[in-house]
C-alpha positions in Angstrom: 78.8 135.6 113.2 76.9 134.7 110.2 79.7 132.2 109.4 79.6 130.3 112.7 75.8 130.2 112.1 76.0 128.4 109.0 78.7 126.2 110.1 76.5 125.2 113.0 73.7 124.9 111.2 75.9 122.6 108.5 77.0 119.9 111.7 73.3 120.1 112.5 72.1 118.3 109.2 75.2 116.2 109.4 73.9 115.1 112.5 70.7 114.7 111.5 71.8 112.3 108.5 74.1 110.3 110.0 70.9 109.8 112.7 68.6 108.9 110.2 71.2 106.4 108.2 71.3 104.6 111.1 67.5 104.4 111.7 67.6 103.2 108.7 69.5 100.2 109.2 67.9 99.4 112.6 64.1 99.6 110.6 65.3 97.6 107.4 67.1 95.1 109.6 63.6 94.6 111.8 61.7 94.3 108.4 64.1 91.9 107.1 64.1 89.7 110.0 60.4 89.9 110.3 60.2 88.8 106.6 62.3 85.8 107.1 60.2 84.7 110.2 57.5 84.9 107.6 59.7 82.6 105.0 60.3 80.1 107.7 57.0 80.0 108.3 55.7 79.0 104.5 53.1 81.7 104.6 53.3 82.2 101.0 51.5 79.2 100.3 49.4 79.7 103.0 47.8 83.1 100.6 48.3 81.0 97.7 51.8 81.7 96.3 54.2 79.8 94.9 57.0 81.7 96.9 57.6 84.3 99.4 59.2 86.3 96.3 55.9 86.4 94.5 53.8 87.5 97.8 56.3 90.1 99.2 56.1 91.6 95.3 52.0 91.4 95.3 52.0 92.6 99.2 54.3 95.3 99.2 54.1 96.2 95.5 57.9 95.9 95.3 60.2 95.1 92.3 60.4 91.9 90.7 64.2 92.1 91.4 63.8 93.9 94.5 61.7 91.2 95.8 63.4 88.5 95.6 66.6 90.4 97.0 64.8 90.9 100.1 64.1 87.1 100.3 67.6 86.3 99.7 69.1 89.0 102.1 66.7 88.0 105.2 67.6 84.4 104.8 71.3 85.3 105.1 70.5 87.4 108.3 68.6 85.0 110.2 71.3 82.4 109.6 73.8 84.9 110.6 72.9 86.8 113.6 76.4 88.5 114.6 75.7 90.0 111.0 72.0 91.3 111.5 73.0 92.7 114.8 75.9 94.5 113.4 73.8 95.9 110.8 70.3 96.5 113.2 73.1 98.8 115.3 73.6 101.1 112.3 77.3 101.0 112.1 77.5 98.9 108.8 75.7 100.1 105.6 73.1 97.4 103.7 75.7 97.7 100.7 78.3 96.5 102.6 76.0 93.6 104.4 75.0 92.2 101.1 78.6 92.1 100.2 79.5 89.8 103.0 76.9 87.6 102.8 78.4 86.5 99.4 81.8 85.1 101.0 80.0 84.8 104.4 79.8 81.2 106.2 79.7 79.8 109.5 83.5 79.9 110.5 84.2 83.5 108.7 81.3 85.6 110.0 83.1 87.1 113.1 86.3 87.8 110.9 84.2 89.1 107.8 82.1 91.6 110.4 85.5 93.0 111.6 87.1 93.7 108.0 83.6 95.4 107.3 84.1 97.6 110.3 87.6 98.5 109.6 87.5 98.9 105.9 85.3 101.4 103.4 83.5 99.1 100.8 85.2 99.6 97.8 88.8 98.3 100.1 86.6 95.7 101.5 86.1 94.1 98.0 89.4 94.5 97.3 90.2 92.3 101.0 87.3 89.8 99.4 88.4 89.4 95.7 89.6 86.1 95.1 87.9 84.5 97.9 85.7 81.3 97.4 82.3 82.5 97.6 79.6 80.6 100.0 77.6 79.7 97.4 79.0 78.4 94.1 77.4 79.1 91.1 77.9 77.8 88.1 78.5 80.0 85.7 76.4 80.5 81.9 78.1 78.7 79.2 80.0 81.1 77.0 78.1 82.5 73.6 78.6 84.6 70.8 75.4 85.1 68.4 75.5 87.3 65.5 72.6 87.9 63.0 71.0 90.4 60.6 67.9 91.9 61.8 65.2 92.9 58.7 66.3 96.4 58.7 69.9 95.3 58.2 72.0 95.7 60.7 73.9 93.1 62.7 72.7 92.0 65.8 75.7 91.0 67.6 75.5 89.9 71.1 78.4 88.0 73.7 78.5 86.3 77.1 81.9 86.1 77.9 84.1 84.5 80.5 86.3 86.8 82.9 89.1 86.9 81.4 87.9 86.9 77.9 86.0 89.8 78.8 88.7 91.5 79.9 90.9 90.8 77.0 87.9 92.4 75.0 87.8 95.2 76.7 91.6 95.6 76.4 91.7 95.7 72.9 88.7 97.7 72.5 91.3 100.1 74.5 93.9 99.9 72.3 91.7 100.7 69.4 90.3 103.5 71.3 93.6 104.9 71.8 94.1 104.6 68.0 91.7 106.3 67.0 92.0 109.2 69.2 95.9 109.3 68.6 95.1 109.6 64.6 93.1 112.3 64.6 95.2 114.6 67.7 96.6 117.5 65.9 100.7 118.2 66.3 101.3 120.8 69.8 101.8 123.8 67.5 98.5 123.5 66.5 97.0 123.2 69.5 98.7 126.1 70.9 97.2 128.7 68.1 93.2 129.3 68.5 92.7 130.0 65.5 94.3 127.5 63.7 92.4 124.7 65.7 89.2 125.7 65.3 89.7 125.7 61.1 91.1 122.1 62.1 88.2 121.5 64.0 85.7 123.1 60.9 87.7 121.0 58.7 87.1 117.8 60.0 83.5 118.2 61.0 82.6 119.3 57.4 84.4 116.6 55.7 82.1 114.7 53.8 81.1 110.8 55.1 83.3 107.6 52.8 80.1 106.0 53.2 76.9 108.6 53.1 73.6 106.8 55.0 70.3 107.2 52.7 69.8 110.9 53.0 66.2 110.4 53.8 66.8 108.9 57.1 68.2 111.4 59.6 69.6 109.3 62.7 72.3 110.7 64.8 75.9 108.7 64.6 78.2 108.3 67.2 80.9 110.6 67.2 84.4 109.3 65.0 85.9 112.6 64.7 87.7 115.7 65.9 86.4 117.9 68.6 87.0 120.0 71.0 86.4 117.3 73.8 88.3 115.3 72.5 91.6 117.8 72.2 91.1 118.8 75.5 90.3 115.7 77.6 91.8 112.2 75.4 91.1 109.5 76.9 93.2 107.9 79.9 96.0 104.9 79.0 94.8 103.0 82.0 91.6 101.4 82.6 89.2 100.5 80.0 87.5 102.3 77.6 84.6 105.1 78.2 81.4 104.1 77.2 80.6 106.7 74.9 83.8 105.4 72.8 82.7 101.9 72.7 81.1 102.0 69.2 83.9 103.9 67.6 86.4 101.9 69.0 84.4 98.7 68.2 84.8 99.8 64.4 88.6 100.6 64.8 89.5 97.6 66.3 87.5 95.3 63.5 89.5 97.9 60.6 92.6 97.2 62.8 92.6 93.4 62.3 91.1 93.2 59.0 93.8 95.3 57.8 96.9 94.1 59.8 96.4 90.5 59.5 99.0 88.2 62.1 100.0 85.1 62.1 98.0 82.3 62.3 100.1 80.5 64.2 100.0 82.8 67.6 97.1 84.4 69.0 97.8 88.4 69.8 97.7 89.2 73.1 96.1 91.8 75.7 97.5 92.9 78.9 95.4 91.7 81.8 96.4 92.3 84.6 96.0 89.3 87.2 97.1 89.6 91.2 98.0 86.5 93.3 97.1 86.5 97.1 99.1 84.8 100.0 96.4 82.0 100.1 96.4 81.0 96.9 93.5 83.1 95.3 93.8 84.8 92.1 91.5 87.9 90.6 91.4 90.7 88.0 91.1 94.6 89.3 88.8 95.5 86.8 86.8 92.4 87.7 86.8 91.0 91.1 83.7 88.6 90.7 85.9 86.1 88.7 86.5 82.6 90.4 89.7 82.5 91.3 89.9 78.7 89.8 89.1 79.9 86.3 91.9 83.2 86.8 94.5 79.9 88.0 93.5 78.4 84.7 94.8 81.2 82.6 97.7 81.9 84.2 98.7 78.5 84.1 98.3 78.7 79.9 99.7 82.2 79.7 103.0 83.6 78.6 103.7 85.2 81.8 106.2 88.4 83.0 107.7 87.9 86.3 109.0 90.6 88.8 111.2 90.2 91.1 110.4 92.0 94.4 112.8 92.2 97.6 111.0 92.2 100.6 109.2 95.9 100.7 107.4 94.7 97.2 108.8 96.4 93.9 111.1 99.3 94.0 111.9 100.9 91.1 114.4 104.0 92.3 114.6 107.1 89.6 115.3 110.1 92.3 115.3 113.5 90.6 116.4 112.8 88.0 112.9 112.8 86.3 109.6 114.7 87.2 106.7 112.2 85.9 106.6 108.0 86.9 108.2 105.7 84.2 105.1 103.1 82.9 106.9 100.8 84.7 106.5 102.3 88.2 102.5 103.3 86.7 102.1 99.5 86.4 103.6 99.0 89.7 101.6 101.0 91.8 98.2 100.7 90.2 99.2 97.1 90.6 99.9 97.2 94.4 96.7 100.0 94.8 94.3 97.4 92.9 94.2 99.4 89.7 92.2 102.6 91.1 91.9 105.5 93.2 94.2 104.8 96.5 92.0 107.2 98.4 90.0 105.4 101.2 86.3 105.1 99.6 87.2 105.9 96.1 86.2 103.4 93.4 87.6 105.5 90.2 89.6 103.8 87.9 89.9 106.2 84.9 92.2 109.6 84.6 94.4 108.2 87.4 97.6 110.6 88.3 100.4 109.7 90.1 100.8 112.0 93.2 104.2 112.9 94.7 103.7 112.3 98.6 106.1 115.0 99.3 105.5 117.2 96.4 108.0 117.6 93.9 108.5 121.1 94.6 109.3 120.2 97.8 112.1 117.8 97.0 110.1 114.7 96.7 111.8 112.3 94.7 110.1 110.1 91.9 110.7 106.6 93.8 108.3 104.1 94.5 107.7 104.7 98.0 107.0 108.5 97.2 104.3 108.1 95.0 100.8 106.7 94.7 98.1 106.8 92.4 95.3 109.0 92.9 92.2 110.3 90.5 92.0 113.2 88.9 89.3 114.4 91.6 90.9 112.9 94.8 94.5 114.5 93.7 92.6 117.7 93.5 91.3 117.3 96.9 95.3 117.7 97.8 95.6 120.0 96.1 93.7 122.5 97.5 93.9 121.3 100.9 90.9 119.4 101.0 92.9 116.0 102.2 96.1 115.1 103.3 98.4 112.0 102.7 100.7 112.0 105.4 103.6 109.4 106.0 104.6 107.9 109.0 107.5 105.3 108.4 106.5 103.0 106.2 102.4 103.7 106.7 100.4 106.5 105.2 97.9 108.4 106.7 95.0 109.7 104.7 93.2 112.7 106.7 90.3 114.7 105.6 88.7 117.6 106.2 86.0 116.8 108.6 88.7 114.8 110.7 88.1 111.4 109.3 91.8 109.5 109.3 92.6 106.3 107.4 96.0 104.2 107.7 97.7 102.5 105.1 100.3 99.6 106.7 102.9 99.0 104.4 100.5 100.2 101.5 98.0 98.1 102.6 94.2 98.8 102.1 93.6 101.8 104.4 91.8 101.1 107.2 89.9 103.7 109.4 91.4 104.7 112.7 91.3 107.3 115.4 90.2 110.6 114.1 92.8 113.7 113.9 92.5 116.8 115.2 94.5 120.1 114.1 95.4 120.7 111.0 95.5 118.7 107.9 99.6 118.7 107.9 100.2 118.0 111.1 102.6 115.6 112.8 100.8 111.7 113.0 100.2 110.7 116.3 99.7 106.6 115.4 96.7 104.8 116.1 95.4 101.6 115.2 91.7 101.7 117.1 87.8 102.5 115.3 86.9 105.9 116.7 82.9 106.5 116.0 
């Protein structure tokens, strides 16, 4: 009895925030609208502002940033009204609304409402990457500045472009990767307790090559062994982890001061670039890059071609191996936008590959059998949490609470008719939004 008490008492306060979220919408939606009655009207200058930025901030005692958001975002609504009515009913977050309004013009605004509606967000940018946004910006010029501040140290600052950026980030993976391979010890150590924590000792008592002044205690970023690092390396794919930046800044400067190239060709990174139907181009690790300037590169790169029949890239191993070849890893975080496939999941670090029908089952390693999950979501199936079910050639993601997303052909899941029964249950297709 006490059970079913708590489990009602659980759908209550689901209830009651899923109610409020939508208030929510409906009260920001009337404030926004009212605010852009107020911008139309000029009544900043009427109180003696120079914008309706500057006024909302004084009025309201918002934000600088926050401010001029609002501005921004109510002008968009009252130019597009299928969008603030969409959003006034509470069915589509103010994320997600701010989103479209980048791509969002007069002849797209029905079709961009009904991808919003049918998609989570972070598969909704994936449906907008590459697309032309409304309102093209020009972007900053690119710099690099580098000088020595009084107390010494190097002030080093960059504004990339896109794909620069992402070149930069790739080798700062590589040398990440470097330095964490260096200093792994062999499997035999691992495997005796003892014997790794005198490696561990070791390591951390080693004195510094370079000692800082001795009268300034300042804490350095971490370079060597520990336990973290033994037990949790970093992932191959994605880039690298903030808290390795610095270290792997200092390894990748060591790594081409000491293993000069020729001058004659520039080393490369692997970035990874996807081509849609239309003609746009973007990056998974950075869809706000103009799809002109990703064109551009390609057209100058050295370029790796696959040849896919009509199903996409098949890459057939059976049984006769247990893990994905880097080759089918490529493929599918490829074809999954380089993260999570799980609908709503954004994560693109510690990514597993997940046998559909589990190994132990008799799941082969083939292309159509696997997909690429996060260490969290992968745990989810695990445990029974979620299910990926297929259904020809769709999947079906189902959760716990009954939610049910469909993959076509591997396509972004979109949500459908919820499921009822259990998680591993036979699909009963639908292709309709159930509230």
């Amino acid at each position: 009895m006490t059970a079913a008490i708590e489990t009602e008492r659980t759908s209550l306060l689901i209830d009651e925030l899923k109610h409020h979220h939508r208030n929510s919408h409906f009260h920001r939606a009337e404030m926004l609208n009212a605010l852009g009655q107020l911008d139309e009207a000029d009544i900043a200058s009427q109180r003696g502002e120079t914008s309706t930025a500057t006024w909302l901030k004084r009025e309201l005692n918002l934000a600088t940033a926050t401010a001029y958001e609002y501005v921004h975002v109510s002008r968009g609504l009252r130019r597009f009204r299928l969008l603030y009515e969409t959003f006034r009913s509470g069915i589509m977050p103010y994320s997600t609304m701010r989103l479209l309004l980048r791509y969002m013009h007069e002849q797209n605004e029905e079709e961009l409402v009904d991808l919003a509606l049918i998609h989570g967000y972070s598969e909704l940018e994936q449906v907008l990457a590459g697309s032309d946004p409304a309102e093209e910006r020009e972007p900053e010029e690119p710099v690099v500045t580098a000088k020595f501040r009084t107390d010494g140290m190097l002030d080093f600052r960059a504004l990339l472009p896109a794909v620069q950026g992402q070149a930069l980030l790739c080798a700062l993976k590589i040398a990440q990767l470097a330095n964490y391979c260096a200093e792994l010890p062999d499997v035999d150590e691992l495997a005796d307790p003892e014997e790794l924590e005198r490696l561990i000792d070791a390591v951390e008592n080693e004195p510094e090559a370079c000692p800082a002044d001795e009268t300034v205690e300042t804490e350095r970023p971490r370079t060597k062994l520990d336990m973290d690092s033994i037990l949790r390396p970093p992932s191959r794919y994605g880039n690298p982890e903030r808290k390795d930046l610095y270290p792997a800044f200092v390894a990748m400067m060591e790594m081409v001061r000491t293993n000069p190239v020729s001058a004659l060709r520039a080393p490369g990174a692997h970035v990874n670039i996807v081509l849609t139907e239309d003609g746009g181009a973007w990056m998974p690790q950075n869809t706000s890059a103009r799809s002109a300037e990703v064109r551009s590169y390609i057209a100058n790169a050295n370029v790796r071609l696959h040849l896919l029949d009509k199903k996409g890239l098949t890459i057939h191993v059976g049984r006769s191996r247990r893990f994905a070849t880097d080759a089918q890893v490529l493929a599918l975080l490829t074809a999954w936008g380089h993260r999570c496939a799980m609908p709503g999941c954004n994560h693109k670090r510690f990514i597993e590959i997940h046998h559909i029908r589990e190994w132990e089952e008799g799941g082969e390693t083939n292309m159509d059998n696997l997909i690429p999950l996060c260490s969290s979501c992968h745990a989810k199936i695990s445990h029974g949490l979620a299910h990926i079910q297929p259904h020809g050639p769709d999947l079906y993601f189902r959760l716990q609470d009954g939610t049910q997303y469909v993959s076509r052909n591997r396509s972004l899941p979109t949500r459908t008719r919820d499921h009822t029964g259990p998680l591993r249950d036979t699909v009963t297709p639908g292709d309709s939004f159930a509230e």
